[in-house]
VOBA-1610 file (N, C-alpha, C; in pm, whole numbers, padded with zeros to 5 digits, always signed):
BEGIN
Unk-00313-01412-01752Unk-00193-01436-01673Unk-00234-01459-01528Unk-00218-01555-01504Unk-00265-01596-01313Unk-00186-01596-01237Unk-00042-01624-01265Unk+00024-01621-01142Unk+00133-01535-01161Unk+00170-01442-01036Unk+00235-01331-01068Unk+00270-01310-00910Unk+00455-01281-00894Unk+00524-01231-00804Unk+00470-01104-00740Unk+00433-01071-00627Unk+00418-00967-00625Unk+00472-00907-00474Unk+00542-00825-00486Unk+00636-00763-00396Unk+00635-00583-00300Unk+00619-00587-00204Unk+00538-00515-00101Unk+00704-00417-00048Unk+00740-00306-00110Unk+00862-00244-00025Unk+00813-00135+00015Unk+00822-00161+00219Unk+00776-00077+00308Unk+00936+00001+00370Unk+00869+00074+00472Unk+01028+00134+00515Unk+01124+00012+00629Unk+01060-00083+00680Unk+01102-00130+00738Unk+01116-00291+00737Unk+01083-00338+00594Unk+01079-00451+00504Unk+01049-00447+00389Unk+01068-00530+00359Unk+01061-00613+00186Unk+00963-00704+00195Unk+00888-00777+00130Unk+00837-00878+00170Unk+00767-00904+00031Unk+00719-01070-00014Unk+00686-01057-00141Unk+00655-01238-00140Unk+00546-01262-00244Unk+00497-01402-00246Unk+00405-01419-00419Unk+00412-01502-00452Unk+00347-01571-00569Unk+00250-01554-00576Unk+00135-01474-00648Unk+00016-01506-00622Unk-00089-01502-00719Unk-00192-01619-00702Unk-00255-01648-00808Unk-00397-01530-00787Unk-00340-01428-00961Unk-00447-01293-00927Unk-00635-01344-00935Unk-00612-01454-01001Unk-00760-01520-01002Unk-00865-01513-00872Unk-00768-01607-00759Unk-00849-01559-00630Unk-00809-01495-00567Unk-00647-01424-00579Unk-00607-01356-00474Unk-00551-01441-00326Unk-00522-01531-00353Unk-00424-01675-00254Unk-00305-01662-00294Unk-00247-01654-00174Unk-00059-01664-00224Unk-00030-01779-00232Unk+00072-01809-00341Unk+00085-01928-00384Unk+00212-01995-00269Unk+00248-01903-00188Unk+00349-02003-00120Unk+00358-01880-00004Unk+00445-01952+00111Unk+00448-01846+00197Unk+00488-01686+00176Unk+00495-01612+00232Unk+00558-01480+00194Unk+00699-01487+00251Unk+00796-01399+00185Unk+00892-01423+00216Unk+00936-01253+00220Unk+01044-01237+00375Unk+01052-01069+00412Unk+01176-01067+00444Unk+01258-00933+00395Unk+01337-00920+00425Unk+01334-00766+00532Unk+01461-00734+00540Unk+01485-00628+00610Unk+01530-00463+00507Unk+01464-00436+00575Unk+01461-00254+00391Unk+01608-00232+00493Unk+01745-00199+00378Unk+01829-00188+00404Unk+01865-00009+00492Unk+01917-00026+00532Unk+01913+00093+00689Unk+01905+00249+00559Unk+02010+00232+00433Unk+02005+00370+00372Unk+01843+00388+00283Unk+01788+00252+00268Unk+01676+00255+00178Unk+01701+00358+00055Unk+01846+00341-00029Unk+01854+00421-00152Unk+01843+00327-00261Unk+01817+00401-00349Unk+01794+00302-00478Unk+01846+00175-00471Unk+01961+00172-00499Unk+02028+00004-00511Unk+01997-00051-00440Unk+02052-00048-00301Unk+02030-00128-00224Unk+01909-00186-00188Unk+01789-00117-00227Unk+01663-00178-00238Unk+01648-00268-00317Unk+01673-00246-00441Unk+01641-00300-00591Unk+01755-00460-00559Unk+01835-00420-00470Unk+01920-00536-00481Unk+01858-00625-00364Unk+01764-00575-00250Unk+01701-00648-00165Unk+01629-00707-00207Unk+01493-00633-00282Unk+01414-00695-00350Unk+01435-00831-00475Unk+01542-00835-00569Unk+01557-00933-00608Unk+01616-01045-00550Unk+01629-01022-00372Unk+01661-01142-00297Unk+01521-01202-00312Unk+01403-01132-00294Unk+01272-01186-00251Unk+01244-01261-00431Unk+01295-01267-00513Unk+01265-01241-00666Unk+01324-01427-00633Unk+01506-01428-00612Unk+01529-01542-00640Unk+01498-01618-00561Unk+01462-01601-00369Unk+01380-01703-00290Unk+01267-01779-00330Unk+01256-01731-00437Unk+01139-01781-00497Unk+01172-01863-00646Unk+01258-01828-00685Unk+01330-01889-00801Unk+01232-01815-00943Unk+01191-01723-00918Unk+01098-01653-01028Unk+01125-01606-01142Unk+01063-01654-01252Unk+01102-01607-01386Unk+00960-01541-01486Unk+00915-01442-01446Unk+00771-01407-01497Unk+00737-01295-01443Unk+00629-01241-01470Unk+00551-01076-01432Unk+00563-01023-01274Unk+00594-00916-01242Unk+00625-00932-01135Unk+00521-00737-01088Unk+00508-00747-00960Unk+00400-00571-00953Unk+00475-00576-00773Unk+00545-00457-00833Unk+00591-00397-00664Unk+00511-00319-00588Unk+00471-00230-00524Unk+00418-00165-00413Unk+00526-00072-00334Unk+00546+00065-00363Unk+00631+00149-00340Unk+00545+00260-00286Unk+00628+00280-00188Unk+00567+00418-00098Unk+00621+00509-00137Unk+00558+00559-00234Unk+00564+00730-00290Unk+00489+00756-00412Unk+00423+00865-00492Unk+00426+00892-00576Unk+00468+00859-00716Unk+00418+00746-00792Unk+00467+00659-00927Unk+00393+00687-01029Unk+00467+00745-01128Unk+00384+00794-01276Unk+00486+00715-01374Unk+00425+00631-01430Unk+00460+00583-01525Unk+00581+00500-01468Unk+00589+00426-01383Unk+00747+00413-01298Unk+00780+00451-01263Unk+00792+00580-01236Unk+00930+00688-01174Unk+00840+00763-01102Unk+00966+00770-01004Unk+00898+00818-00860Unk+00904+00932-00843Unk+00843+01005-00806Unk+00795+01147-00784Unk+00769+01215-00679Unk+00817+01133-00537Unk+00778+01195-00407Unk+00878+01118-00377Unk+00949+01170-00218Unk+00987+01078-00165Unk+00939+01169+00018Unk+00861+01163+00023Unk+00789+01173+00195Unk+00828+01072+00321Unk+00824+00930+00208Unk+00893+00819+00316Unk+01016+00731+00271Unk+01089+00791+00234Unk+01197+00702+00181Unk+01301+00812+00159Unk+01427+00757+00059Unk+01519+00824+00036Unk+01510+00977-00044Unk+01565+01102-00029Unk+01518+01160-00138Unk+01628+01130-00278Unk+01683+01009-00255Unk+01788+00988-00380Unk+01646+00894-00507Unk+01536+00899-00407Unk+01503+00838-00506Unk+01402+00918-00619Unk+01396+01062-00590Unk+01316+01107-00688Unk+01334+01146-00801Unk+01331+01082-00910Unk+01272+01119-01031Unk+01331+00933-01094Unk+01404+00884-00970Unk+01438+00742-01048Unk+01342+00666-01126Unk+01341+00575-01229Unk+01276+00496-01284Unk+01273+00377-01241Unk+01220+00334-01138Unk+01152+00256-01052Unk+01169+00118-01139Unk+01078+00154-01209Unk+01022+00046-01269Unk+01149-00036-01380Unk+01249+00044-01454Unk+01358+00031-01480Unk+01438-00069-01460Unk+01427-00001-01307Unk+01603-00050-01216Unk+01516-00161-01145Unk+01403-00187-01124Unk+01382-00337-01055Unk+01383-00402-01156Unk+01352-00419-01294Unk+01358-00460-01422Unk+01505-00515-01442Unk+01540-00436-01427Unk+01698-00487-01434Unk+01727-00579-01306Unk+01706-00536-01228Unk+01755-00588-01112Unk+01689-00748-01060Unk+01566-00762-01127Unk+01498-00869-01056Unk+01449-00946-01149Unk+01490-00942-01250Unk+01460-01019-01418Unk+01583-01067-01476Unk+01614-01214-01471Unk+01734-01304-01481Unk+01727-01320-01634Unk+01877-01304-01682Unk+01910-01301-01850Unk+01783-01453-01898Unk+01739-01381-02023Unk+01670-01516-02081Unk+01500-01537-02067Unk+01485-01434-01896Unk+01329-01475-01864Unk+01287-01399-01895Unk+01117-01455-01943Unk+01029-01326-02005Unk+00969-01271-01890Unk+01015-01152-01823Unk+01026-01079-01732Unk+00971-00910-01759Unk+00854-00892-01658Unk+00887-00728-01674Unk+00838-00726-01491Unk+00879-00564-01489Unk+00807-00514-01345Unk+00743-00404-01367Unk+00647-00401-01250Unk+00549-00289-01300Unk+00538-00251-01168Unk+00549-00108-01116Unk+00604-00030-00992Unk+00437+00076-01000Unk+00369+00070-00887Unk+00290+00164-00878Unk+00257+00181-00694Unk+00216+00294-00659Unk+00202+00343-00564Unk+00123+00257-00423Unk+00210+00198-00306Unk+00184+00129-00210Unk+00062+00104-00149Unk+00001+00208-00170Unk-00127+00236-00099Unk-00235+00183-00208Unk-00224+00201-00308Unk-00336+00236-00428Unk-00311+00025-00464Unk-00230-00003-00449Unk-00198-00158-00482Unk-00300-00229-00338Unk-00248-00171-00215Unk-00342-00258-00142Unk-00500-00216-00154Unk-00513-00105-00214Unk-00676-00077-00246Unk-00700-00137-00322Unk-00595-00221-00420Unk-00652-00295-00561Unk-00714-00416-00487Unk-00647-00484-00397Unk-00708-00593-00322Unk-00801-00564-00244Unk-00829-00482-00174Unk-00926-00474-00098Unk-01050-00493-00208Unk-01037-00403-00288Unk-01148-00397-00375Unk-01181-00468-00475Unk-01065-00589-00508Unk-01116-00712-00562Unk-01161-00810-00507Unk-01068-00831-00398Unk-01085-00947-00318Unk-01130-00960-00125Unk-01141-00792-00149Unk-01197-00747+00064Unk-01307-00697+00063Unk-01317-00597+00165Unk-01416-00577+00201Unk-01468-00466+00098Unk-01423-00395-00017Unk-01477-00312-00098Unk-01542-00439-00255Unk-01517-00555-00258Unk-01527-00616-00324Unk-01719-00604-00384Unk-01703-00580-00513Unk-01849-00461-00541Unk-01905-00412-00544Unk-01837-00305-00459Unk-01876-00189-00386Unk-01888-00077-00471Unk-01982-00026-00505Unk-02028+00120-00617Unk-01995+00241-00525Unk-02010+00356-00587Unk-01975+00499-00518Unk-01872+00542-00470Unk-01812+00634-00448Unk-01688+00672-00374Unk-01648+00566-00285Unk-01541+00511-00286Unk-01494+00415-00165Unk-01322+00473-00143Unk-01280+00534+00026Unk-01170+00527+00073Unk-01093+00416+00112Unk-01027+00371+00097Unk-00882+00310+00145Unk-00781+00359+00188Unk-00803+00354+00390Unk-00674+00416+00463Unk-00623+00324+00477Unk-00458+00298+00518Unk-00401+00233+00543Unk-00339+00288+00652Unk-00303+00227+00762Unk-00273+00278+00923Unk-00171+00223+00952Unk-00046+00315+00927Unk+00089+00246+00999Unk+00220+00314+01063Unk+00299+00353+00961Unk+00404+00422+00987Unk+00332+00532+00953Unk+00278+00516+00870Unk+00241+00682+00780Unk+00085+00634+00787Unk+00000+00730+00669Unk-00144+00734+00651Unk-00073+00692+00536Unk-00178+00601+00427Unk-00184+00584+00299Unk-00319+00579+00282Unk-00344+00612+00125Unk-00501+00629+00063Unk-00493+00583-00062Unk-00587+00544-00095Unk-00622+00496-00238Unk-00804+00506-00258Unk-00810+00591-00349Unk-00956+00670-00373Unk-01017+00588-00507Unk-01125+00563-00486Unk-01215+00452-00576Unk-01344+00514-00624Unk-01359+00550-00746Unk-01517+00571-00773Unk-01607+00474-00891Unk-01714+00424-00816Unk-01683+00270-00896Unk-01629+00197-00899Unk-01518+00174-00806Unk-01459+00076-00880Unk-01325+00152-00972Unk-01331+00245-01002Unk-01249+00285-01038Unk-01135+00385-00964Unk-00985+00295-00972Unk-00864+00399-00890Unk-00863+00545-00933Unk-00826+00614-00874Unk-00807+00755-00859Unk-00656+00787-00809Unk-00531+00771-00846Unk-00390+00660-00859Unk-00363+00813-00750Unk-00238+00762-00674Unk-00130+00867-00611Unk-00193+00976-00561Unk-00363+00955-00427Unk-00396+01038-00398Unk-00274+01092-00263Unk-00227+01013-00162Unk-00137+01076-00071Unk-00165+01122+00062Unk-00302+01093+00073Unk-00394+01195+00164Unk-00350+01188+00333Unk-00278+01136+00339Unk-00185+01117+00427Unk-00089+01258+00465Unk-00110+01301+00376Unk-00006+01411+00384Unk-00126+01560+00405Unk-00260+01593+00394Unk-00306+01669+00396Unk-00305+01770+00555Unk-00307+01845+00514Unk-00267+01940+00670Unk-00455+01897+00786Unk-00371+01894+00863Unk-00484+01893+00997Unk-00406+01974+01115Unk-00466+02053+01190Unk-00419+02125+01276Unk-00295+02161+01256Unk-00241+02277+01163Unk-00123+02318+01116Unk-00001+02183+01087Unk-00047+02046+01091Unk+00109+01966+01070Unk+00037+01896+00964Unk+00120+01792+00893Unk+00059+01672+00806Unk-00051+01578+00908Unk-00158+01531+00826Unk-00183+01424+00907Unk-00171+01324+00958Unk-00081+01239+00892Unk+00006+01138+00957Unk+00103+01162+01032Unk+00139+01257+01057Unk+00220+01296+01175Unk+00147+01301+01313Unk+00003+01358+01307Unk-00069+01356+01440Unk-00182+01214+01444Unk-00198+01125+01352Unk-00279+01049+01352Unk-00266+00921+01264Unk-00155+00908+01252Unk-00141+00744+01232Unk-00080+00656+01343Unk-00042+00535+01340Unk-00042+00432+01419Unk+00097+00451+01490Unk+00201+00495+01406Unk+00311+00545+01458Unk+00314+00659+01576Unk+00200+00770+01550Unk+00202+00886+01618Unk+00150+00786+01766Unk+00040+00714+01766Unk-00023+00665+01885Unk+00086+00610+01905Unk+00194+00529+01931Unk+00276+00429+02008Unk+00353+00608+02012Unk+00435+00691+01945Unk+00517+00748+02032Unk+00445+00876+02092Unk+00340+00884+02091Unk+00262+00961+02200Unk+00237+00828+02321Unk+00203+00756+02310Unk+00175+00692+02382Unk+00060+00685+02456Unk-00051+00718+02335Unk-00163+00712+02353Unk-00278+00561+02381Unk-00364+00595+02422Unk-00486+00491+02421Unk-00515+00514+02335Unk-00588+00391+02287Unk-00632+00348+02181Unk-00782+00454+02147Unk-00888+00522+02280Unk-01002+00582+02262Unk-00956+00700+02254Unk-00810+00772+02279Unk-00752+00918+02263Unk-00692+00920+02119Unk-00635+00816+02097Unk-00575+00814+01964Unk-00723+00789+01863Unk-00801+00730+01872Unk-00934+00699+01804Unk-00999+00865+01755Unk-00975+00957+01818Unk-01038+01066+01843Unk-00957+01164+01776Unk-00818+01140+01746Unk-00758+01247+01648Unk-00764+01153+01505Unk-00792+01053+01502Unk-00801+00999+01357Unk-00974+00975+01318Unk-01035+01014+01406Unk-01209+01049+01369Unk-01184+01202+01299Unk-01099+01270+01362Unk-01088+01419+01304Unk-01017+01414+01184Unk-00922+01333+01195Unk-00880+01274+01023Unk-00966+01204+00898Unk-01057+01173+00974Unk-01170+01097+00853Unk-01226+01252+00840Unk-01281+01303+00949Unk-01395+01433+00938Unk-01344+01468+00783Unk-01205+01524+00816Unk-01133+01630+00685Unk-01146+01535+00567Unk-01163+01406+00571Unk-01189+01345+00411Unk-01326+01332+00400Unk-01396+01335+00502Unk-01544+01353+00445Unk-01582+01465+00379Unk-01520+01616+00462Unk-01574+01752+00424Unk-01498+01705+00207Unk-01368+01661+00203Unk-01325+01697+00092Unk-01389+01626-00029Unk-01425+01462+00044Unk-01465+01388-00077Unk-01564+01247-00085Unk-01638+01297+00048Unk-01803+01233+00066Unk-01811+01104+00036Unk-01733+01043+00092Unk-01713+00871+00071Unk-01840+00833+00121Unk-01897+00706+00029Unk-01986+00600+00087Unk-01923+00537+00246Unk-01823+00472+00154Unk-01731+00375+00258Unk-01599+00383+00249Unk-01563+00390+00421Unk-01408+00386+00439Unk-01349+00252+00494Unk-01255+00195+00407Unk-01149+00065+00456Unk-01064+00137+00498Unk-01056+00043+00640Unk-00929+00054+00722Unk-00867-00087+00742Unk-00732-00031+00673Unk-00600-00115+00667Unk-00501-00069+00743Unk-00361-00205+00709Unk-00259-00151+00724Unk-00263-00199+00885Unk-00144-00144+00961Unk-00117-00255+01077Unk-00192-00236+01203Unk-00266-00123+01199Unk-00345-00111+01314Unk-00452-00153+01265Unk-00501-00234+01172Unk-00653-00289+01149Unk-00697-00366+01253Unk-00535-00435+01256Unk-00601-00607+01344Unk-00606-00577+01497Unk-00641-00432+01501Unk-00647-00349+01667Unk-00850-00329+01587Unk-00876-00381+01529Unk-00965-00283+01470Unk-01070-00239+01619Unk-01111-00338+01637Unk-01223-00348+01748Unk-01190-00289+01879Unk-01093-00246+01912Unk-01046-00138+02000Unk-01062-00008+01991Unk-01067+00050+01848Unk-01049+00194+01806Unk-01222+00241+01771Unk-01297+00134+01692Unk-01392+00144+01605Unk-01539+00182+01691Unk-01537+00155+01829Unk-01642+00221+01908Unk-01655+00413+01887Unk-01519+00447+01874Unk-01512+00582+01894Unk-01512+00648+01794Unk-01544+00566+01661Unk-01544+00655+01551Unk-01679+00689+01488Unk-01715+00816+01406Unk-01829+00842+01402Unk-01799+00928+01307Unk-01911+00878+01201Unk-01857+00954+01053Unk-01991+00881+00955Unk-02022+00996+00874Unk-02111+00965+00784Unk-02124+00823+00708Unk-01992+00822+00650Unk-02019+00715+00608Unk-02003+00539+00644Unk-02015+00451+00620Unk-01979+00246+00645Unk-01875+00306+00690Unk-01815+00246+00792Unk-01690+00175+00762Unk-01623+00046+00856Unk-01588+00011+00691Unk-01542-00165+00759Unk-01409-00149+00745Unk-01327-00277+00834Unk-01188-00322+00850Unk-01193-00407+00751Unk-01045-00335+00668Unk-00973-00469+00574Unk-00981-00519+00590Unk-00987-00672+00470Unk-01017-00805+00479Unk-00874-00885+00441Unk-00794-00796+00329Unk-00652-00877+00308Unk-00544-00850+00433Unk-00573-00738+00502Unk-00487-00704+00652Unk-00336-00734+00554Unk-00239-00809+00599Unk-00109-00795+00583Unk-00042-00855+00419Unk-00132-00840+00365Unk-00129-00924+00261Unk-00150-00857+00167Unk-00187-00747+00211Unk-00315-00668+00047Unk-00175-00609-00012Unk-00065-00573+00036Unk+00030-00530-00018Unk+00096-00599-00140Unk+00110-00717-00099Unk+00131-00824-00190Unk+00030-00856-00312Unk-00088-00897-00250Unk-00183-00934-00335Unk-00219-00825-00436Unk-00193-00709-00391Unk-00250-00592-00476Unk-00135-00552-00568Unk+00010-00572-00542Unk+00122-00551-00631Unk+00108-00635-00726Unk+00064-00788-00709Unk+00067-00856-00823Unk-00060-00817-00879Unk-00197-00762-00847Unk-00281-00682-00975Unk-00264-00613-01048Unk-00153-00532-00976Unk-00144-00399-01078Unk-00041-00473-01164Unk-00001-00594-01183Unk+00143-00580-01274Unk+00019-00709-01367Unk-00079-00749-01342Unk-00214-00787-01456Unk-00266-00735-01491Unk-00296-00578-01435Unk-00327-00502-01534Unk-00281-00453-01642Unk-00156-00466-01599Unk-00072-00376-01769Unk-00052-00489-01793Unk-00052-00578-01812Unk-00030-00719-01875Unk-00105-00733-01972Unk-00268-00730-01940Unk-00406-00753-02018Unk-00340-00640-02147
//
């Protein structure tokens, strides 16, 4: 199966494009909407199949959801509604974004762990052996943990305590704009955020994604840590590109 919808719902958009999983090229521009102000079930599921018919799509489709997804159904809600926990994700976009007649499914797995699928097919983890991290730097921290090559699904690590709070509360990209930090002060509480994933889980190499990448060369003098680490290669895209992998994987 090569070409496959694949659809990116963040807290503060929608966004979603065609893409052929072969090389990982979107088949047409991306197309974004606005994540509706309550971000509760419906109204998502009903945003998202705006991005479904802009496209006029009738075929496999892999979302990218920020939270916790087992089997479809969501199991956290840290950044989103809490109307949405225990919903069947995968379900209600099914319904919602699959037109009577088309051979249609959706396949809903965890935001972070989808753009690690791209990085690591088609970025900078692309045959990369040994432990490999995938942060993603934005509103929140996101992670997606790789050994071999192989996902390690709904790690979250975003959420692990650093100095009595979560860590994305003191050290993601959000915290620097409303601290209103520099880029070499803010660099220095998210070096202490790698520290705590080194002590826990001795990565070769860490990707950094997500929207402060394309700052990369501003931050990356000040960091210092055992292991590589390179800047994402899909940057705004891996969301996309990596939703439509995961919905080829359960395909195969």
């Amino acid at each position: 199966m090569k070409e496959i919808l694949g659809i990116d719902i963040g807290g503060s958009g929608i966004k979603g494009a065609p893409v052929d999983v072969d090389s990982g090229s979107l088949l047409a521009p991306r197309f974004r909407l606005r994540t509706p102000d309550s971000a509760k079930p419906e109204p998502v599921a009903e945003t998202a199949a705006k991005i479904a018919s802009h496209f006029a799509w009738c075929g496999p489709i892999g979302c990218g959801f920020p939270a916790v997804v087992l089997g479809g159904v969501v199991r956290s809600a840290a950044n989103i509604h809490k109307k949405w926990i225990d919903v069947d994700a995968q379900a209600l976009f099914t319904q919602a974004l699959c037109s009577e007649g088309c051979d249609c499914r959706v396949v809903v797995a965890n935001d972070a762990d989808v753009a690690g699928l791209a990085e690591m097919t088609f970025g900078a983890g692309k045959g990369r052996k040994g432990v490999v991290l995938v942060i993603t730097i934005g509103t929140g921290i996101g992670s997606a943990l790789f050994t071999d090559g192989v996902l390690v699904p709904n790690t979250e690590l975003g959420h692990i305590e650093m100095k009595g709070a979560e860590a994305e509360t003191l050290a993601s990209d959000a915290a620097r704009q409303r601290l209103k930090l520099s880029w070499k002060r803010w660099a220095k509480r998210f070096n202490r955020y790698l520290g705590e994933l080194e002590y826990l889980f001795s990565p070769d190499l860490f990707i950094l994604g997500g929207g402060a990448s394309k700052n990369y060369e501003k931050f990356i003098p000040y960091l210092r840590t055992r292991a590589e680490i390179l800047p994402a290669q899909t940057l705004n895209e891996a969301g996309i590109i990596g939703a439509a992998l995961a919905a080829r994987h359960l395909y195969e």
